[in-house]
C-alpha positions as CSV (number, residue, x, y, z in Angstrom):
1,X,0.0,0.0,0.0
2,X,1.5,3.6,-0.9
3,X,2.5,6.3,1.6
4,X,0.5,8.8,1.3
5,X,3.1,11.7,0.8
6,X,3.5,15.1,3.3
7,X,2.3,18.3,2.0
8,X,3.8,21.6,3.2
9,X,1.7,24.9,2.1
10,X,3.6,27.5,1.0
11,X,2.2,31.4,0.5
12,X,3.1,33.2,-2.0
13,X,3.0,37.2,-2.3
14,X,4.4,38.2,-5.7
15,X,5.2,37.0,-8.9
16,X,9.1,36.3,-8.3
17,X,8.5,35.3,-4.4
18,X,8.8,32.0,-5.4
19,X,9.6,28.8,-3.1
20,X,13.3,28.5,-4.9
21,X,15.8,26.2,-2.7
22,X,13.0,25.5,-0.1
23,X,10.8,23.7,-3.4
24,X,13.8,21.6,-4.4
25,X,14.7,20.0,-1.1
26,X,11.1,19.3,0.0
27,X,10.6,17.9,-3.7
28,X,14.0,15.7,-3.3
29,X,12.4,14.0,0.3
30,X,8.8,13.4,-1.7
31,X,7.1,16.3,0.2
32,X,4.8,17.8,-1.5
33,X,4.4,21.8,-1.7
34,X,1.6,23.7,-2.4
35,X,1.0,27.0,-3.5
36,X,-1.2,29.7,-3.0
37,X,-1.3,33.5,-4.0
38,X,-3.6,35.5,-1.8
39,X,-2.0,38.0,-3.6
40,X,-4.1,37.1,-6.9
41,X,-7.5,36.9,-4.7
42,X,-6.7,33.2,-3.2
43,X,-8.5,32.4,-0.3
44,X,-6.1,31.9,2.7
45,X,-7.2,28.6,5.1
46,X,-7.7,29.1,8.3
47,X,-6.5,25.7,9.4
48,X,-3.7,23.4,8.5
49,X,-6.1,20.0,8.5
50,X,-4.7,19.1,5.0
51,X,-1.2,20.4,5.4
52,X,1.6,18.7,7.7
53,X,3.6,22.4,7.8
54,X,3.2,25.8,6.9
55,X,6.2,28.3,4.7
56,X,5.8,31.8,4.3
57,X,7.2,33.5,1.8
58,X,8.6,36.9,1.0
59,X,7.0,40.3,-0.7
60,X,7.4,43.9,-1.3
61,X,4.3,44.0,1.4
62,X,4.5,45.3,4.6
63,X,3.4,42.6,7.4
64,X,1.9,45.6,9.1
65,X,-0.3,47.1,5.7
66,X,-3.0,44.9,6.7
67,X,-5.6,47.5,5.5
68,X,-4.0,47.7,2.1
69,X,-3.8,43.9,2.0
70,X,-6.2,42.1,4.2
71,X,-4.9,38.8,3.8
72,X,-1.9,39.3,5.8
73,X,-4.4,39.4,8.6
74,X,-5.8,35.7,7.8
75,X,-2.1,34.6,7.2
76,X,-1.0,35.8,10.9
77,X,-4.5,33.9,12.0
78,X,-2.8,31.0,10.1
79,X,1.0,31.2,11.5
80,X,-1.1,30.8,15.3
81,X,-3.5,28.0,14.0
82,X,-0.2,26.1,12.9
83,X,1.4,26.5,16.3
84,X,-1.6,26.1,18.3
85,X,-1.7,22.3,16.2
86,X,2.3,22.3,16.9
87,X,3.0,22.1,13.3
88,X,6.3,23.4,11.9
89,X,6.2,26.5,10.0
90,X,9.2,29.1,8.1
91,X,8.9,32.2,7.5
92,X,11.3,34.0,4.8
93,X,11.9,37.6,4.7
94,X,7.9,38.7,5.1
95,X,7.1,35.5,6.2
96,X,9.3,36.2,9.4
97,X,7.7,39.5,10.0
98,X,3.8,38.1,10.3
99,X,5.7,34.7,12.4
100,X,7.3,37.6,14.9
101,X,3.7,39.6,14.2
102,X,1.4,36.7,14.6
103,X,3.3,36.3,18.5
104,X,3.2,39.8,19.8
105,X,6.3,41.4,18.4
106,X,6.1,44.9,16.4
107,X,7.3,44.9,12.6
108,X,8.2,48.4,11.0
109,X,10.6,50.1,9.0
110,X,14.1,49.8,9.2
111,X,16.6,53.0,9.1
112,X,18.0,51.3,5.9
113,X,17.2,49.0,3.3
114,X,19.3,46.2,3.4
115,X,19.7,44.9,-0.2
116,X,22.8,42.2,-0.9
117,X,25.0,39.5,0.1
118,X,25.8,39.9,3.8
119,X,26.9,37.8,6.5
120,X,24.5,36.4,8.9
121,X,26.5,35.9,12.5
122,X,24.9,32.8,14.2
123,X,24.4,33.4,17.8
124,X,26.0,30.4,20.3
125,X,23.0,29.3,21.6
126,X,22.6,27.9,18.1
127,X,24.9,25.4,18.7
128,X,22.2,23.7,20.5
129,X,19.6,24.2,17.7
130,X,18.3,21.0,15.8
131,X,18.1,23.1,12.4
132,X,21.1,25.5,12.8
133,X,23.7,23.1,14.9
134,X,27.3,22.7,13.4
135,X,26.7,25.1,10.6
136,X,28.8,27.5,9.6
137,X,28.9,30.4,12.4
138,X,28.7,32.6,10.1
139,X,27.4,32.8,5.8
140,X,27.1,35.3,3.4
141,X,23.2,35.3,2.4
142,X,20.7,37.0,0.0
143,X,19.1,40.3,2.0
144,X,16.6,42.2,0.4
145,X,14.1,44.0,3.1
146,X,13.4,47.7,4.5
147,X,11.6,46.4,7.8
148,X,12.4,44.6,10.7
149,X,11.1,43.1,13.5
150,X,11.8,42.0,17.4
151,X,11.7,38.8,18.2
152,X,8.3,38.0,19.6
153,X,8.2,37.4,23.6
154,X,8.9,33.6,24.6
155,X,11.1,33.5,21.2
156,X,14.9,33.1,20.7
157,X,17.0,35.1,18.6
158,X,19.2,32.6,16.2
159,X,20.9,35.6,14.5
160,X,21.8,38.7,13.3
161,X,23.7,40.6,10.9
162,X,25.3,44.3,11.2
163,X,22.4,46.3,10.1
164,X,19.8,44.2,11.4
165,X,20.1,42.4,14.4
166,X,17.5,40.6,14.6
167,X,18.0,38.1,11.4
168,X,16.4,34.6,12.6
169,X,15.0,33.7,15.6
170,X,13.1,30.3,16.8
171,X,9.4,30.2,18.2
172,X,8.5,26.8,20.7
173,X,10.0,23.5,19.0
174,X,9.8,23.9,15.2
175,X,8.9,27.5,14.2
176,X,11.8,29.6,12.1
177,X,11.6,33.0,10.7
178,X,14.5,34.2,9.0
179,X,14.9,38.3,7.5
180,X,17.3,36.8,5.0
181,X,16.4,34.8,1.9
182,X,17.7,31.7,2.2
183,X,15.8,29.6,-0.4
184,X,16.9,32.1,-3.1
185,X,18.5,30.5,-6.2
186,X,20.5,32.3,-8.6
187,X,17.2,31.5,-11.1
188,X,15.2,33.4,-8.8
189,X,17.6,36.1,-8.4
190,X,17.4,36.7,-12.0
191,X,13.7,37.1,-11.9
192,X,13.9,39.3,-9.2
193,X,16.4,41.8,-10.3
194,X,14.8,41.9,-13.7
195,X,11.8,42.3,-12.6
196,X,13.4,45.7,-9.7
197,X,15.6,47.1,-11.9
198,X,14.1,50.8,-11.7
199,X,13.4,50.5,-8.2
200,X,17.0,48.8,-7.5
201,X,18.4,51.9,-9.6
202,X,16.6,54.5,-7.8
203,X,17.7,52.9,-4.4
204,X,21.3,53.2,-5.5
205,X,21.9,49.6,-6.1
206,X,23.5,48.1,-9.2
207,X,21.2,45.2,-10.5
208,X,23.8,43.4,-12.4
209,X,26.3,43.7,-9.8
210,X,23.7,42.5,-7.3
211,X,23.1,39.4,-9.6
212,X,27.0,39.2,-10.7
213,X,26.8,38.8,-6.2
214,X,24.7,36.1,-6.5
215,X,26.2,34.0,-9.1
216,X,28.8,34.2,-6.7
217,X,27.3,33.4,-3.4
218,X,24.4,31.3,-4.0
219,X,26.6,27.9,-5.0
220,X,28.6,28.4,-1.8
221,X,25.6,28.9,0.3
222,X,23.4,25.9,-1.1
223,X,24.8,22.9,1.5
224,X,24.0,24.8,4.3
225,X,20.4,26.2,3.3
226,X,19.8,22.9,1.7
227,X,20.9,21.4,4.9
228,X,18.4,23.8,7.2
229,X,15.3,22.7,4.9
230,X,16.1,19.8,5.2
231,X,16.1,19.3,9.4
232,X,13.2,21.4,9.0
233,X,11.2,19.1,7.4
234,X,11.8,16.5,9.7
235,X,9.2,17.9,12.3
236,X,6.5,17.4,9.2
């Protein structure tokens, strides 16, 4: 008789916000991810009853613009359903924001964007983290964000970087948010940058060096995010 195979939702908040690294490994241990854009009018759950984890994605929206886009709301209701059914959920860039949101913790704007490959500095008590133990202290990852948040009360901060201290943080057994983008792919990159250019240009930042960066980086950085999904999934 087959397994029926684990399914991880993932939300979606733009066009090029895709699942990227996170897709492959989940794909590579037969979990199965599936997608939704409440960005494009699709109707948030409020449960996870036909989902074994929950991964939220990036977006050029603010996690505190609920009144411009009222799905963030539902999607904060959703981050506390999953916990409330201890089920593991990871947030990425945005997706960290409406985690530290959804627990009590303010999100708003940073005093700078931070846009590029910078290290991440992993905090000691990581050491004893079942995702983050015996990786590399510190990595040079993908940053592309203008807010920030605190790390909710009860939570433990992971990491941080020079501009923005609070990078990752962990919420009861198997909740992650991260500020960096660590399923980003040099594919993805591409997308993204194309699809920024003005707005990279107008913030100062040179697209093609940015994705020249990650042409660089991303190979180098792929074992240890692939290695982080990875021990994630486990608590599926």
């Amino acid at each position: 008789m087959s397994v029926k195979p684990k399914r991880v939702l993932f939300v979606q908040h733009g066009e090029t916000d895709k699942p990227g690294l996170l897709a492959h490994v989940l794909s590579d241990r037969g979990i199965v991810l599936d997608v939704i854009r409440p960005d494009l009018g699709e109707p948030v759950p409020q449960n996870l009853d036909f989902h074994e984890g929950l991964a939220v994605g990036g977006g050029a929206q603010g996690a505190y613009e609920t009144d411009l886009y009222p799905y963030l709301s539902a999607e904060v209701e959703l981050v506390r359903a999953a916990a409330g059914a201890e089920k593991p959920v990871i947030g990425l860039c945005l997706g960290a924001q409406l985690m530290a949101a959804a627990f009590g913790a303010e999100v708003r704007p940073g005093a700078v964007r931070e846009i590029g490959f910078l290290p991440v500095k992993l905090e000691s008590i990581a050491d004893f983290d079942p995702v983050w133990c015996g990786l590399p202290k510190t990595f040079v990852t993908t940053h592309w964000h203008g807010d920030v948040f605190e790390v909710p009360p009860g939570g433990m901060r992971l990491g941080g970087s020079e501009l923005t201290p609070n990078q990752l943080f962990r919420y009861g057994g198997a909740l992650y948010g991260m500020q960096f983008h660590l399923e980003m792919t040099p594919e993805v990159l591409e997308e993204m940058v194309a699809d920024s250019r003005r707005d990279l240009l107008d913030l100062g930042v040179d697209p093609d060096s940015l994705a020249k960066e990650g042409r660089r980086h991303l190979p180098a950085l792929r074992e240890t995010a692939a290695t982080v999904f990875s021990r994630w999934s486990e608590f599926l």
